[in-house]
PDBQT receptor file of N, H, CA, C and O in Angstrom, charges set to zero:
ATOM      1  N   UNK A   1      -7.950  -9.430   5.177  1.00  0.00    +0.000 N 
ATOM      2  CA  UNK A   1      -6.662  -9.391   5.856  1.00  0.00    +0.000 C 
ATOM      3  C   UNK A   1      -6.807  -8.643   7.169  1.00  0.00    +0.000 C 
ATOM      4  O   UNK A   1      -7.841  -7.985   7.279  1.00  0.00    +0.000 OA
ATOM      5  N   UNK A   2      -6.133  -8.631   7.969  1.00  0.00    +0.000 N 
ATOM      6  H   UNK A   2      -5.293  -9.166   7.879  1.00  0.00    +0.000 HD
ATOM      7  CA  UNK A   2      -5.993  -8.339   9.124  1.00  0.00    +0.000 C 
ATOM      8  C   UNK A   2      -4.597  -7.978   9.803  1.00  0.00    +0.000 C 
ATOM      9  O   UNK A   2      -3.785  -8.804   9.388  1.00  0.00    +0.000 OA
ATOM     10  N   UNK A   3      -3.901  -6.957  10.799  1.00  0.00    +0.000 N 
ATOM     11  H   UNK A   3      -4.562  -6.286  11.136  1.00  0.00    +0.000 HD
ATOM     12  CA  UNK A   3      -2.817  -6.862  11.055  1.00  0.00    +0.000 C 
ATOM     13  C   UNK A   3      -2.917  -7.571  12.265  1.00  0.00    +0.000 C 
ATOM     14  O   UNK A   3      -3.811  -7.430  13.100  1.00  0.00    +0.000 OA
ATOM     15  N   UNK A   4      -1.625  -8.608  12.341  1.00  0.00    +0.000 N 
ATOM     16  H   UNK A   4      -0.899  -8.722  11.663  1.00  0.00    +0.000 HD
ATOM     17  CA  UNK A   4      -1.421  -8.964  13.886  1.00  0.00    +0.000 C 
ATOM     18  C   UNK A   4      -0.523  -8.249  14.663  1.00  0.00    +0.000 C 
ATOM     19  O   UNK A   4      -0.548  -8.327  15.891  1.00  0.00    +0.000 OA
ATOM     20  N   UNK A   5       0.464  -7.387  13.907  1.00  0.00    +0.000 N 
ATOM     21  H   UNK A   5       0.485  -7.323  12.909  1.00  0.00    +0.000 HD
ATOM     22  CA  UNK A   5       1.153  -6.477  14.840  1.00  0.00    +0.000 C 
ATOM     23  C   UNK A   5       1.203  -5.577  14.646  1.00  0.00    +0.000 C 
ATOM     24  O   UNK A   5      -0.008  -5.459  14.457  1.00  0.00    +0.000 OA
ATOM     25  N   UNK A   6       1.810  -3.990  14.372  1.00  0.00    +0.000 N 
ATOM     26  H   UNK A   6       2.793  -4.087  14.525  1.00  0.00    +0.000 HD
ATOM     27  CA  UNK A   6       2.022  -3.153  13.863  1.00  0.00    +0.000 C 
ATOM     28  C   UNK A   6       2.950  -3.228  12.273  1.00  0.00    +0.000 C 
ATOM     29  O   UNK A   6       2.740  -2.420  11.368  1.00  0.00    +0.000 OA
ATOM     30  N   UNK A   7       3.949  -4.323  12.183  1.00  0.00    +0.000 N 
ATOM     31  H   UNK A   7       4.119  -4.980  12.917  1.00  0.00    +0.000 HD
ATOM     32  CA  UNK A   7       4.498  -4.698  11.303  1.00  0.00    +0.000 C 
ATOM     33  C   UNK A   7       4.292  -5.616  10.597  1.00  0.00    +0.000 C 
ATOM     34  O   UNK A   7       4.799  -5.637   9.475  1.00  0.00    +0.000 OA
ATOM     35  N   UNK A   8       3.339  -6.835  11.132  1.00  0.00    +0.000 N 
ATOM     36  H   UNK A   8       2.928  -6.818  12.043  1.00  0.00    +0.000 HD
ATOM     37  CA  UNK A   8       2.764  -8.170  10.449  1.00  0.00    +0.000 C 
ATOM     38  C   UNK A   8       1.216  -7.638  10.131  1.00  0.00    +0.000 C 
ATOM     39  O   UNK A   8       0.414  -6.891  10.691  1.00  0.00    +0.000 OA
ATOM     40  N   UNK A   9       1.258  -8.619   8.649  1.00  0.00    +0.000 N 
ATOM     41  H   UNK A   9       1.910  -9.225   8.194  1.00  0.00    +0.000 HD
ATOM     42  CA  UNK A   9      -0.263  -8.220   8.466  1.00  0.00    +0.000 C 
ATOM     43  C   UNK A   9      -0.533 -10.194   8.080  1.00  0.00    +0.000 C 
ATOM     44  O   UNK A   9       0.234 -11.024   7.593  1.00  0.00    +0.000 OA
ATOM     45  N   UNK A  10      -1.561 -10.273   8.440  1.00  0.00    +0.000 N 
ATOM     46  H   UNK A  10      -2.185  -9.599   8.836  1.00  0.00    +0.000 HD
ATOM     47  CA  UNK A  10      -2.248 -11.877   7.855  1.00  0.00    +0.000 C 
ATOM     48  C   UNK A  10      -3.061 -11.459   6.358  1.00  0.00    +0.000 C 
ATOM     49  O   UNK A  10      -3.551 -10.386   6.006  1.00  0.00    +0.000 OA
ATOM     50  N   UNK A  11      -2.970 -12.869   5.614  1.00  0.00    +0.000 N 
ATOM     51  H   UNK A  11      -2.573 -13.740   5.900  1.00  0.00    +0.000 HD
ATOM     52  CA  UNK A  11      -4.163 -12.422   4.489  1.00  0.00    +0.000 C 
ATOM     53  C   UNK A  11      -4.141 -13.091   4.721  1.00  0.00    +0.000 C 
ATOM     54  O   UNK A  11      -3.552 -13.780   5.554  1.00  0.00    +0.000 OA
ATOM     55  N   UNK A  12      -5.408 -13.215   3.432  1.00  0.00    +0.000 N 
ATOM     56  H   UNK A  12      -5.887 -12.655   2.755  1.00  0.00    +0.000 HD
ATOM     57  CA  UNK A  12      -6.212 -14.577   3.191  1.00  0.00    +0.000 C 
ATOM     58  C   UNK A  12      -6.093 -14.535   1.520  1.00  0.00    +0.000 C 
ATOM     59  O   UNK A  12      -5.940 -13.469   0.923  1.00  0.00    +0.000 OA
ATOM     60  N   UNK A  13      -6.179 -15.781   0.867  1.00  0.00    +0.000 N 
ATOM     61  H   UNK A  13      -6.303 -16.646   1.352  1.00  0.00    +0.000 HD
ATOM     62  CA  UNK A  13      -5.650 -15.893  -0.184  1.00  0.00    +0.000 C 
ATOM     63  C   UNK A  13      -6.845 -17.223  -0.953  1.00  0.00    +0.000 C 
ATOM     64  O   UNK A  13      -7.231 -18.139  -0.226  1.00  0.00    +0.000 OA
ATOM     65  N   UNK A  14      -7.230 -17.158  -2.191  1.00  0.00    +0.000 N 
ATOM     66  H   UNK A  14      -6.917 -16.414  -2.781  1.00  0.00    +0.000 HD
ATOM     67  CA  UNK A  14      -8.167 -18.477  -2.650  1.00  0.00    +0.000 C 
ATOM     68  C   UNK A  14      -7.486 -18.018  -4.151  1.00  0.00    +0.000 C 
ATOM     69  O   UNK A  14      -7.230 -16.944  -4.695  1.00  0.00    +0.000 OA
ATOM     70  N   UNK A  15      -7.348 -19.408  -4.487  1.00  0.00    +0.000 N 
ATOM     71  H   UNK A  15      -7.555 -20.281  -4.046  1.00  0.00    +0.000 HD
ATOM     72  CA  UNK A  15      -6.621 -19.905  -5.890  1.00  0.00    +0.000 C 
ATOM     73  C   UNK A  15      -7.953 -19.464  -7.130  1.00  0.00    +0.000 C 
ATOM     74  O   UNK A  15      -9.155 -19.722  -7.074  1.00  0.00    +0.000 OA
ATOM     75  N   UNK A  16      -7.269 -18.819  -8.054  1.00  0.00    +0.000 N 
ATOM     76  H   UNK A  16      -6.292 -18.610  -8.099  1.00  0.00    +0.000 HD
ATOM     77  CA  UNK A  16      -8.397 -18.467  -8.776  1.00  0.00    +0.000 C 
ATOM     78  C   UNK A  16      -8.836 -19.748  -9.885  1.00  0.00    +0.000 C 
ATOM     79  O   UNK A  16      -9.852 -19.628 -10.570  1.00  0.00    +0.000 OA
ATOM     80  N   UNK A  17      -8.201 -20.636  -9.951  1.00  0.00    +0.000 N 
ATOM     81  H   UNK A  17      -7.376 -20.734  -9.394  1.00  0.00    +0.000 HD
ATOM     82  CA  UNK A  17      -8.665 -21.888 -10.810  1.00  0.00    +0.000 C 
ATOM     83  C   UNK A  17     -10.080 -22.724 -10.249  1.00  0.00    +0.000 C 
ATOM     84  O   UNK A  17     -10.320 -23.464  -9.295  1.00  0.00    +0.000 OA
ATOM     85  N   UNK A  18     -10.727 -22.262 -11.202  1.00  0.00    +0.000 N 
ATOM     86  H   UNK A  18     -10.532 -21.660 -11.977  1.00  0.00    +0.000 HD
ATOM     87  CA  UNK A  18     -12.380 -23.155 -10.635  1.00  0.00    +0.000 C 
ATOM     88  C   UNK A  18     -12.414 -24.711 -10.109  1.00  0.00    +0.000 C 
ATOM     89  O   UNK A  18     -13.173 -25.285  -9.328  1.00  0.00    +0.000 OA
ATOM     90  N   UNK A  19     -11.052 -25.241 -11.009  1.00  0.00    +0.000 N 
ATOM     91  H   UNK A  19     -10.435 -24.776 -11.643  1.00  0.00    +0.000 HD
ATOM     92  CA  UNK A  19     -10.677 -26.636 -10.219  1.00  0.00    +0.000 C 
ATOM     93  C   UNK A  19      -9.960 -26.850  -9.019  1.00  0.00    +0.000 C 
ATOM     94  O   UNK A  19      -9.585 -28.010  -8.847  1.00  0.00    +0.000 OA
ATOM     95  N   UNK A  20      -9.610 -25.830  -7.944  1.00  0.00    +0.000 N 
ATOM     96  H   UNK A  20      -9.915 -24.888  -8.083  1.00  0.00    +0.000 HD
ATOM     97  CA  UNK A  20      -8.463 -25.971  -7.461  1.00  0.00    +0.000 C 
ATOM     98  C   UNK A  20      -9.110 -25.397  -6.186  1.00  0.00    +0.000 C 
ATOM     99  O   UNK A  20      -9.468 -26.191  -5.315  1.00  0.00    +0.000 OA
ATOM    100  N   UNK A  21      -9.293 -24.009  -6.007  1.00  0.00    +0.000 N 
ATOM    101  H   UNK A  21      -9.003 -23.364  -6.715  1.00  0.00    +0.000 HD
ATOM    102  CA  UNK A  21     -10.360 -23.534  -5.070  1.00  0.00    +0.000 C 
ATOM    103  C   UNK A  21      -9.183 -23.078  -3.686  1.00  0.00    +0.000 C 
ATOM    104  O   UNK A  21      -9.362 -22.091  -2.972  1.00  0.00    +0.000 OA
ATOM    105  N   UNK A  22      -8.259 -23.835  -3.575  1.00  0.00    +0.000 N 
ATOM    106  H   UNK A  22      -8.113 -24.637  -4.154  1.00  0.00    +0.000 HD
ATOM    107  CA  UNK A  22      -7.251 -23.696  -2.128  1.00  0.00    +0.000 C 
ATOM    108  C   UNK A  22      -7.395 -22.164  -1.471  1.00  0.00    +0.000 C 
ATOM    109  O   UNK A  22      -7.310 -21.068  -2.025  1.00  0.00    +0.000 OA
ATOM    110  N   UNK A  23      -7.613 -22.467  -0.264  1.00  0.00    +0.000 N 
ATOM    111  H   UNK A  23      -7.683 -23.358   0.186  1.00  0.00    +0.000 HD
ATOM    112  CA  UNK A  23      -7.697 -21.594   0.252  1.00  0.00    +0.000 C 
ATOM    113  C   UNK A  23      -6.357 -21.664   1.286  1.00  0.00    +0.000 C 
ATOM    114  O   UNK A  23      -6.025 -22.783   1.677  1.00  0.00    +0.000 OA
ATOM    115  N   UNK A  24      -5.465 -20.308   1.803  1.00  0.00    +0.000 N 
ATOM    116  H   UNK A  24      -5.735 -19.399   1.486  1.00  0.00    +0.000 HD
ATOM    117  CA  UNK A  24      -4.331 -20.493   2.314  1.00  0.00    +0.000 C 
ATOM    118  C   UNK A  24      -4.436 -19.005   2.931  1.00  0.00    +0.000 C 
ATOM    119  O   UNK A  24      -5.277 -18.153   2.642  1.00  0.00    +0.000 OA
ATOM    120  N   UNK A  25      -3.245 -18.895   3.964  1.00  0.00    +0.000 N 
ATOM    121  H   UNK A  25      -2.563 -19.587   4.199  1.00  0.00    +0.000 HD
ATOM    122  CA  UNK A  25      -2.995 -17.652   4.827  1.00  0.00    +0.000 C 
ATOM    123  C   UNK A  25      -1.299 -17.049   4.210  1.00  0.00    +0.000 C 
ATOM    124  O   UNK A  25      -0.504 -17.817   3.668  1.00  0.00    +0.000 OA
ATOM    125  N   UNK A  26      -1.042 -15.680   4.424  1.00  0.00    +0.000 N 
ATOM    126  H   UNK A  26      -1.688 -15.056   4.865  1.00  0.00    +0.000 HD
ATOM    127  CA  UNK A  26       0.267 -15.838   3.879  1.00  0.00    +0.000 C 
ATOM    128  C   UNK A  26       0.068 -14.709   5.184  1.00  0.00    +0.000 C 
ATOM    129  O   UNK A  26      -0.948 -14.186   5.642  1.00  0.00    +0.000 OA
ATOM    130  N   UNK A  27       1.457 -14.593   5.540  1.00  0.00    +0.000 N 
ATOM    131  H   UNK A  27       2.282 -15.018   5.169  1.00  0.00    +0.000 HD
ATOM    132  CA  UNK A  27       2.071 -13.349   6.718  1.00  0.00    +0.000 C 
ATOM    133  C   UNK A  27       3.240 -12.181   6.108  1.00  0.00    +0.000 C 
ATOM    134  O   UNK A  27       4.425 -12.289   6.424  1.00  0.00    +0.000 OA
ATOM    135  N   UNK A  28       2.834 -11.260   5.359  1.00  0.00    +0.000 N 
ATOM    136  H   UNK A  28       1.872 -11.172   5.102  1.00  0.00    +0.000 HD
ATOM    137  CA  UNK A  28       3.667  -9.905   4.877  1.00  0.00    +0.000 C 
ATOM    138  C   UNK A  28       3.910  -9.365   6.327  1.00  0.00    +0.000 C 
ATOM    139  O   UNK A  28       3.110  -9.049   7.208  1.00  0.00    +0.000 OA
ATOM    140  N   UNK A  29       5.282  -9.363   6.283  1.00  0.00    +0.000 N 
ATOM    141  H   UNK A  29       5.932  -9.620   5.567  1.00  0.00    +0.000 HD
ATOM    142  CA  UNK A  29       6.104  -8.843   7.765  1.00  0.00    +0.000 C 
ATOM    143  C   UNK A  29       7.089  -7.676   6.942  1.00  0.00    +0.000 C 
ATOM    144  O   UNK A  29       7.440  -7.800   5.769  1.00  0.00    +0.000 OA
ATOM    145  N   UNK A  30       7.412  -6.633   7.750  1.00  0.00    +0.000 N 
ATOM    146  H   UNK A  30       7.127  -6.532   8.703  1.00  0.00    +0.000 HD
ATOM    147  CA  UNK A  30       8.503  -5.106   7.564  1.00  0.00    +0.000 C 
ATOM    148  C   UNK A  30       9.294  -5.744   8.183  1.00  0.00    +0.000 C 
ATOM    149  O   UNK A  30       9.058  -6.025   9.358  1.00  0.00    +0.000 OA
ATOM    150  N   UNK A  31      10.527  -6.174   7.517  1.00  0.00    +0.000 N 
ATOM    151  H   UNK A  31      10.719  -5.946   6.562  1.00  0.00    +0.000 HD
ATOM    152  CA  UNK A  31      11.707  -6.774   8.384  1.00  0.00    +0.000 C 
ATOM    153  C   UNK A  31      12.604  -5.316   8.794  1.00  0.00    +0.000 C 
ATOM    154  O   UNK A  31      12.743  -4.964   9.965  1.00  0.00    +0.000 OA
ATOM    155  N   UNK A  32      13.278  -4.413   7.413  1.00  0.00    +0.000 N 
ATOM    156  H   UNK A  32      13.165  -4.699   6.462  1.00  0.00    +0.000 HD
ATOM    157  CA  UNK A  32      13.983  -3.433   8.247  1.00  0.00    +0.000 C 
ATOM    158  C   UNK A  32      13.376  -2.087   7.356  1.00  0.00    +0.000 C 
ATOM    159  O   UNK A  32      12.571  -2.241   6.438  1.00  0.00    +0.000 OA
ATOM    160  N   UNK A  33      13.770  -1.079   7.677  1.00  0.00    +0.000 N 
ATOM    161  H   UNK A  33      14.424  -0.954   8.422  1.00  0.00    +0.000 HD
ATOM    162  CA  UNK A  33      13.730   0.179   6.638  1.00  0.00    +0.000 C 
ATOM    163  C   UNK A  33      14.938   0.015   5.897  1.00  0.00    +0.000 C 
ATOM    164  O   UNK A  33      16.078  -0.387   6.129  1.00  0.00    +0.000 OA
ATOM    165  N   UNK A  34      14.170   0.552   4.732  1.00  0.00    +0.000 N 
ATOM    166  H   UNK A  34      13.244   0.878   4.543  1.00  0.00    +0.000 HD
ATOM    167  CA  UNK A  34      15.907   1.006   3.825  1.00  0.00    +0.000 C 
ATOM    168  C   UNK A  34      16.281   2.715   4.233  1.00  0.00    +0.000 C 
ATOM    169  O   UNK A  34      17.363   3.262   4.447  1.00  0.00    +0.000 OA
ATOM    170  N   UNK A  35      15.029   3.187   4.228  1.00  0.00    +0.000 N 
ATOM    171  H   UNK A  35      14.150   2.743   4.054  1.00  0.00    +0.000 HD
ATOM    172  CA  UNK A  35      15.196   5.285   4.178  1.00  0.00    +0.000 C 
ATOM    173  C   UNK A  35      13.525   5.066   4.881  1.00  0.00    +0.000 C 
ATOM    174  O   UNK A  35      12.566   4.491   4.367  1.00  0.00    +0.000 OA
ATOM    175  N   UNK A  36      13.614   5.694   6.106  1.00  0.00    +0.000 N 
ATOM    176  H   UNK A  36      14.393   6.161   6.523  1.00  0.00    +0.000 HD
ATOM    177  CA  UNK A  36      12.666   5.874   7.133  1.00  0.00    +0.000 C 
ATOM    178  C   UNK A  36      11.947   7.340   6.790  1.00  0.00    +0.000 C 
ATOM    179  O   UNK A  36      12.707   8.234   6.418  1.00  0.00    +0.000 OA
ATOM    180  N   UNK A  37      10.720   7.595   6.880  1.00  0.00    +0.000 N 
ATOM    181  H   UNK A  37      10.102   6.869   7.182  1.00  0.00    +0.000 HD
ATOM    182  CA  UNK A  37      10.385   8.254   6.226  1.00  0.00    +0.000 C 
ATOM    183  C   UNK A  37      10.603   9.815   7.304  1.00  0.00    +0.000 C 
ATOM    184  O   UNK A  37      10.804   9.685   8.512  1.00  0.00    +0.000 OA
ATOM    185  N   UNK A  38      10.553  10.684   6.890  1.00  0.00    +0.000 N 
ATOM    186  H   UNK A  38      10.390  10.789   5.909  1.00  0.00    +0.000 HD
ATOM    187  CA  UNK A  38      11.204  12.199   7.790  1.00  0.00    +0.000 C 
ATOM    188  C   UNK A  38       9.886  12.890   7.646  1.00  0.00    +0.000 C 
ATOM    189  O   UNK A  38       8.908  12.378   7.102  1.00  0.00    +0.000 OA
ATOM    190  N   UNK A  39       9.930  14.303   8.265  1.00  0.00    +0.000 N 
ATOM    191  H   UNK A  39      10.724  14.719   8.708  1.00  0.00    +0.000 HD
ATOM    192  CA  UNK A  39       8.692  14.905   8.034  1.00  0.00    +0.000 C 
ATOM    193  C   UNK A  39       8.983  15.374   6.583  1.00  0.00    +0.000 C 
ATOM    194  O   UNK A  39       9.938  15.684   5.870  1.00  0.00    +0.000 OA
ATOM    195  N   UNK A  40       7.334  15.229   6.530  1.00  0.00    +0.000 N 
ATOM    196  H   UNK A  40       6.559  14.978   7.109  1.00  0.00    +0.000 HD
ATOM    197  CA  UNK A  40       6.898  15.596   4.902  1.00  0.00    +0.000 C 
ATOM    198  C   UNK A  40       6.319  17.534   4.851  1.00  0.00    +0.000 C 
ATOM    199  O   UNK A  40       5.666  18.299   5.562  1.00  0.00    +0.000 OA
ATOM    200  N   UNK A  41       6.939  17.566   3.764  1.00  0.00    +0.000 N 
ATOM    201  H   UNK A  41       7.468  16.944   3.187  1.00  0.00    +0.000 HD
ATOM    202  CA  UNK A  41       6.730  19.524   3.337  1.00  0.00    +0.000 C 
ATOM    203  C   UNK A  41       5.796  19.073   2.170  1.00  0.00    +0.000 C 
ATOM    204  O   UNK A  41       5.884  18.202   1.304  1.00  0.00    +0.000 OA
ATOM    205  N   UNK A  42       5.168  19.711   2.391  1.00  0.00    +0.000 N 
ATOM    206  H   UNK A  42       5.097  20.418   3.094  1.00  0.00    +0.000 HD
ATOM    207  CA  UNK A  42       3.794  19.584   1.446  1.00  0.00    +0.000 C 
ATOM    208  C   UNK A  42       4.352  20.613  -0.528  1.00  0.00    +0.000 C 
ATOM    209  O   UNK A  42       5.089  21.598  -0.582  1.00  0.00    +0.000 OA
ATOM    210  N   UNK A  43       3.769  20.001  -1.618  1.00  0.00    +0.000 N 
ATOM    211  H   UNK A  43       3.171  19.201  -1.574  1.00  0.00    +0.000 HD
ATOM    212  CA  UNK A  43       4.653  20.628  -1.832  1.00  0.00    +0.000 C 
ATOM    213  C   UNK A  43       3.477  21.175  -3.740  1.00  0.00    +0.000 C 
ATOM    214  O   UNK A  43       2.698  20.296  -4.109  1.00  0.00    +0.000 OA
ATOM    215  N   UNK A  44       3.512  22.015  -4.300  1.00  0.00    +0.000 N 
ATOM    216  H   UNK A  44       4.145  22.729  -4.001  1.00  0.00    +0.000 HD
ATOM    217  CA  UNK A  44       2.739  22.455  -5.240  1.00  0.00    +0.000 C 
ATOM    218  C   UNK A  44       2.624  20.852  -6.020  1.00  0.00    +0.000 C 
ATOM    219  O   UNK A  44       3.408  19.905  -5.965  1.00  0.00    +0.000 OA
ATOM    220  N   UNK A  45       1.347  21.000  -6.727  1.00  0.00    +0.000 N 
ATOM    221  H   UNK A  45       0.710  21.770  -6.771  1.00  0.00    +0.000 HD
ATOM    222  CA  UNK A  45       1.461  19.479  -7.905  1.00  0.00    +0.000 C 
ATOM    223  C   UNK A  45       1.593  20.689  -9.288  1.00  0.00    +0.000 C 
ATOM    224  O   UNK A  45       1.378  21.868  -9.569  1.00  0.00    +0.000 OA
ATOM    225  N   UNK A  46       2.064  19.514  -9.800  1.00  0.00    +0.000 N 
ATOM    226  H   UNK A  46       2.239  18.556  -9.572  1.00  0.00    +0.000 HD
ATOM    227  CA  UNK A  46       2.188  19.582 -11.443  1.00  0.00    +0.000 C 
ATOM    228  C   UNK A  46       1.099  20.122 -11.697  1.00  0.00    +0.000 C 
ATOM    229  O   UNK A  46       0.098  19.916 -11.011  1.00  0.00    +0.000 OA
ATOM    230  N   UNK A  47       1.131  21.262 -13.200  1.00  0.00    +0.000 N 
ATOM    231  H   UNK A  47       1.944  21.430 -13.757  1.00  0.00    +0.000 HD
ATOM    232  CA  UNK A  47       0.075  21.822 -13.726  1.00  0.00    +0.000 C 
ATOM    233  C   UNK A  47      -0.477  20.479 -14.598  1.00  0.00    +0.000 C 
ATOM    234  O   UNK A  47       0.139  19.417 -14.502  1.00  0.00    +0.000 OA
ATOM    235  N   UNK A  48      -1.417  20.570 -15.270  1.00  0.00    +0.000 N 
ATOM    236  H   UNK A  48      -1.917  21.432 -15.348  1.00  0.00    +0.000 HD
ATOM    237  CA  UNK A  48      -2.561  19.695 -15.746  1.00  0.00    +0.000 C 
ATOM    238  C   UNK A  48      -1.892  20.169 -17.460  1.00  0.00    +0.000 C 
ATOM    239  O   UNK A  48      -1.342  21.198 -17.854  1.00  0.00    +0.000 OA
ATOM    240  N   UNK A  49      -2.176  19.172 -17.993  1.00  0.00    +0.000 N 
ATOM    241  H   UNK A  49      -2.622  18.337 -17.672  1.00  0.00    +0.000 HD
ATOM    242  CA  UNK A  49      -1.633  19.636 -19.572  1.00  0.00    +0.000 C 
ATOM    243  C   UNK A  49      -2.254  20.056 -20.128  1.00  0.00    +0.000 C 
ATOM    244  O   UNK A  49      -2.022  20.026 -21.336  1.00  0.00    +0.000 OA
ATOM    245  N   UNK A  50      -3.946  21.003 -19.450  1.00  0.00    +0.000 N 
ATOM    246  H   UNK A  50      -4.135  21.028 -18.468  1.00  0.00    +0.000 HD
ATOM    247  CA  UNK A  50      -4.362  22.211 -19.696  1.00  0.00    +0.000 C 
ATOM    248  C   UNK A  50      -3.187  23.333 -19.883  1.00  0.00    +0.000 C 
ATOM    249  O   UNK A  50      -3.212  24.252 -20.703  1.00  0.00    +0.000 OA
ATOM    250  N   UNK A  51      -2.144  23.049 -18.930  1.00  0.00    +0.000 N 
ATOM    251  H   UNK A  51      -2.124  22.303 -18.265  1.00  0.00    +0.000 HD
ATOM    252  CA  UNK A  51      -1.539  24.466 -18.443  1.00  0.00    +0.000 C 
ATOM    253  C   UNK A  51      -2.016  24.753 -16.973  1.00  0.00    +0.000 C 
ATOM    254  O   UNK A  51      -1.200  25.236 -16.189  1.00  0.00    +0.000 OA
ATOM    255  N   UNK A  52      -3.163  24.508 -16.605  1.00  0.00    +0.000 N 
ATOM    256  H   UNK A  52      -3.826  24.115 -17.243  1.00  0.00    +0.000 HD
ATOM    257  CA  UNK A  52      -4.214  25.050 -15.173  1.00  0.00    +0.000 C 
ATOM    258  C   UNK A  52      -3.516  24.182 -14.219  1.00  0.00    +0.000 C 
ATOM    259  O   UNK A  52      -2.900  23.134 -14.413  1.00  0.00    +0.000 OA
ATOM    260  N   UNK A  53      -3.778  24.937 -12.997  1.00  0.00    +0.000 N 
ATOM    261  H   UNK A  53      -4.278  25.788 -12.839  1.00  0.00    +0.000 HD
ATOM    262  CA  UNK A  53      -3.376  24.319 -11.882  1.00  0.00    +0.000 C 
ATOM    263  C   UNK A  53      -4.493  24.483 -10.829  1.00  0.00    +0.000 C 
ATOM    264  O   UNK A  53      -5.419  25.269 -11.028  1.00  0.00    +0.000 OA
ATOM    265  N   UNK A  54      -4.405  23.757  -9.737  1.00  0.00    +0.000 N 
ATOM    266  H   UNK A  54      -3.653  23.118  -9.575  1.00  0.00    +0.000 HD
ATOM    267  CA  UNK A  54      -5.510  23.293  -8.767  1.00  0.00    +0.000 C 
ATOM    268  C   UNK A  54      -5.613  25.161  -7.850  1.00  0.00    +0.000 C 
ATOM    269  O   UNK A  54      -4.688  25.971  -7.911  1.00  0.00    +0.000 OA
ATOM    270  N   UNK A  55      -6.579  25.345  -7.309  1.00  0.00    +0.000 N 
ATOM    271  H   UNK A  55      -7.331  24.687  -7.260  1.00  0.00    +0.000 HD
ATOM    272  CA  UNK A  55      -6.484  26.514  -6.470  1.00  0.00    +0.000 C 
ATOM    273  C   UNK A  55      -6.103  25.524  -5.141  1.00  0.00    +0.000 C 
ATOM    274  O   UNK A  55      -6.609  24.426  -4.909  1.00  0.00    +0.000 OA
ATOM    275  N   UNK A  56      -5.182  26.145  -4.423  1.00  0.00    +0.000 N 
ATOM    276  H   UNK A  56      -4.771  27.037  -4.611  1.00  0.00    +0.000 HD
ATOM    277  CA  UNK A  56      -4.852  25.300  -2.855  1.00  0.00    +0.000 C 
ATOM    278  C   UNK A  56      -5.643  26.747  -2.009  1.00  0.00    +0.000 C 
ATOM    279  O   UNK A  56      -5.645  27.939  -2.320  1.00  0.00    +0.000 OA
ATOM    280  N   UNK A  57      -6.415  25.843  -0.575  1.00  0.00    +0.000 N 
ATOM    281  H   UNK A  57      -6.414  24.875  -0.323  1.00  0.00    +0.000 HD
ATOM    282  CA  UNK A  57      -7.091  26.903  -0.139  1.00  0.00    +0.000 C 
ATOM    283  C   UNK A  57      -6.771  27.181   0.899  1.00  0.00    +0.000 C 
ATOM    284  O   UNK A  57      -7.289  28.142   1.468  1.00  0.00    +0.000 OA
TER     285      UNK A  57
């Protein structure tokens, strides 16, 4: 696959039936946002169901 714009991407696509073989292009386009993403706060993860948690450095 490949992007043609910042918002369009091209693939490439082959039919998985050994009789059939088609090969085709499809175009996944971002038409709108629903919730645009804001700055991100970094934020602790979940402890491990040890109980333990990661050291952040």
């Amino acid at each position: 696959s490949r992007y043609i714009t910042d918002t369009t991407k091209e693939r490439y696509h082959q039919c998985q039936n050994v009789n059939c073989s088609a090969t085709f292009i499809t175009y996944e386009s971002v038409q709108r946002y629903i919730v645009k993403p804001g700055e991100v706060h970094a934020v602790r993860p979940h402890p491990l169901p040890s109980g333990q948690q990661i050291m952040w450095m």
